[in-house]
N, C-alpha and C positions, 0 to 999 in steps of 0.2 A: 464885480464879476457876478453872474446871472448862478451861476451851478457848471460844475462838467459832468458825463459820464466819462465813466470810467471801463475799458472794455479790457478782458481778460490778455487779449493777445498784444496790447501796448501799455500791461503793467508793469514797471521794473522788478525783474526776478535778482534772488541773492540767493547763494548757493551755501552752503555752512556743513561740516562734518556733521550735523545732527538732524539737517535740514535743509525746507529753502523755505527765503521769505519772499512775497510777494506784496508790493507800496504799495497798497489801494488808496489811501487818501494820507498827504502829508503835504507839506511846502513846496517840494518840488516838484510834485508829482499834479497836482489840484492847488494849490496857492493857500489851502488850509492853515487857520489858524490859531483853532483849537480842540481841534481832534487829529488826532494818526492814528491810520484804521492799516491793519495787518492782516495779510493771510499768512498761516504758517501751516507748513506740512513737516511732521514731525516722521523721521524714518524709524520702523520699528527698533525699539531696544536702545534708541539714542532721545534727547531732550534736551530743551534748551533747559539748563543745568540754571543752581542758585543764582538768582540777580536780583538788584529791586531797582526802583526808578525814581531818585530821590523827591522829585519835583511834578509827580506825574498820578494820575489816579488810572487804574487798568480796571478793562471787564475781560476776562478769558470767556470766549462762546465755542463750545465742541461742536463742530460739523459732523464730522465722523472719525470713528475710532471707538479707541477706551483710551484715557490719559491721566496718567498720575499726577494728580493736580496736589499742589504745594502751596500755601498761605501760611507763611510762617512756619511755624513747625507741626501744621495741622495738614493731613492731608486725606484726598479721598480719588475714589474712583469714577471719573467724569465721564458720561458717553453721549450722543447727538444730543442736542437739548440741552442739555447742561451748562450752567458758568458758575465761575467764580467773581468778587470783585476784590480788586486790592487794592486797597489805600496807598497814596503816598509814601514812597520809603517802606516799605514793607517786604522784605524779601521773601520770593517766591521761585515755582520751577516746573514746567511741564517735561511731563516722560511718558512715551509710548509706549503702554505695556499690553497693546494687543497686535496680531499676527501679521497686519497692513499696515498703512502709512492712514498717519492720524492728523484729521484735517482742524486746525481753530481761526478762530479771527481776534487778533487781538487789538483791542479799540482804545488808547490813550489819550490824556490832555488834563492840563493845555498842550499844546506842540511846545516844544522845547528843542533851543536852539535852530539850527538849519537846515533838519532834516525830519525835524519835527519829535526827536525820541531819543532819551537820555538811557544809558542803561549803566551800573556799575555792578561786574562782574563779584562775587563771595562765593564762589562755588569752592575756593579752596581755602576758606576759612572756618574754622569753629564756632557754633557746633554743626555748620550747613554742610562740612567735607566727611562728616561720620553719619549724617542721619538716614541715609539709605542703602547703611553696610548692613 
């Protein structure tokens, strides 16, 4: 396969109580095989809460916003320009904590399984379900 573009209005959207994602580059979507590339829009006051990706290495890249960006148990105030990277198995968490909707792209790999993105939910585990009391 030569490349695709990828154009806004024929990306698949996902809709989440905290969010929506949008599949820019994954298996299904581009035939990708070692990257899954995300947009995520995060609604104010909500975040895609502790996860990590046992098999997976992440870059968070802030479009726009401010996001409480989580690497462990380190965190900071991220805004346009800014990223994070996470290692493998690493658990992490973005949170909107400015007045708008807070844009990132979140960039994985290898792809992993058949949608190209592993994720294993600890947001209600210790000590990840007290660190932002």
């Amino acid at each position: 396969m030569p490349g695709k573009f990828v154009l806004a209005k024929d990306t698949p959207q996902e809709a989440n109580d905290w969010g929506r994602l949008q599949w820019i580059a994954n298996p299904p979507t581009t035939g990708a095989g070692q990257i899954t590339t995300i947009g995520v829009t995060l609604t104010p006051g909500m975040g895609h809460d502790f996860h990590k990706h046992p098999d997976q290495e992440e870059v968070i890249y802030v479009v726009a916003g401010s996001v409480e960006q989580w690497v462990d148990r380190e965190k900071k105030i991220l805004g346009p320009g800014d990223a994070a990277f996470i290692p493998a198995d690493v658990v992490h968490a973005s949170f909107n904590v400015g007045t708008g909707e807070a844009r990132i792209v979140a960039i994985l790999g290898p792809c992993v399984g058949s949608i190209g993105y592993e994720v294993v939910d600890v947001a209600g585990e210790a000590p990840w379900k007290d660190l932002r009391k």
